[in-house]
N, C-alpha and C positions, 0 to 999 in steps of 0.2 A: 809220659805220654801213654795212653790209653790205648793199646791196637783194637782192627776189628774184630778180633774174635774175643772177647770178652762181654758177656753179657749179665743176666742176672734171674734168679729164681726164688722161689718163692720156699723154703725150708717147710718141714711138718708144723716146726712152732710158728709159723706165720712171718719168720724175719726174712730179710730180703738177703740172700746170697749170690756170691759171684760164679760165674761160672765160665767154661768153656762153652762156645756157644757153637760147637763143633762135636763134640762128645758129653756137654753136661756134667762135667768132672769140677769139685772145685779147685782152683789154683793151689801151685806152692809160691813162697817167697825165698827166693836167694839173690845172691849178689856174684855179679860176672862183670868183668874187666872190659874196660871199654881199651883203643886203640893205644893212648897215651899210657895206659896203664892207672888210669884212672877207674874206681868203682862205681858201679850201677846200680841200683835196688832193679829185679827184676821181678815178675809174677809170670811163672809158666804153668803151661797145664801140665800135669807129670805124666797126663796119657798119650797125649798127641804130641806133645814135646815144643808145641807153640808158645810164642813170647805171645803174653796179653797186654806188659805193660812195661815200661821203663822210664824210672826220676834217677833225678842226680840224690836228689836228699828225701828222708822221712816224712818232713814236712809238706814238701812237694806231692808227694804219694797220698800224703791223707786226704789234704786240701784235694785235688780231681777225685780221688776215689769218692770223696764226700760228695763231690758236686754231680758225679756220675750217679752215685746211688739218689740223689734227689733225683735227677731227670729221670730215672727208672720210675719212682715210687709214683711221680707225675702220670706215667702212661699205663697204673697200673688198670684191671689186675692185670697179672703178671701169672707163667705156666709155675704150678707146683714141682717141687723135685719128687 
């Protein structure tokens, strides 16, 4: 699941990056323990220390991240980093 603070920018090479949409930072990926002791794929910003996003699996993760990055490229342009 995609929170709201994740957004997206425009790189110098013209690709579309993610971002905090809070500080402009891009994300890290790690993994944090959900309640059952079950894992998480997480995307936090390492500045603000916000969660941007949370799947159970990889595939889950790509699959939104992909469909998010199309709705971006949709309303582009989009601000430069």
């Amino acid at each position: 699941m995609i929170e709201m603070h994740l957004s997206g920018m425009k790189a110098r090479n013209g690709t579309l990056i993610f971002v905090c949409s809070t500080c402009k930072t891009p994300p890290s990926f790690t993994f944090g323990a959900r309640d059952k002791g079950e894992l998480a794929l997480l995307m936090l910003c390492p500045k603000c220390g916000i969660v941007l996003g949370e799947w159970n699996s990889v595939e889950a993760r790509d699959r939104e991240l992909s469909d998010f990055a199309k709705t971006l490229r949709s309303h582009a342009p989009f601000p430069a980093l």
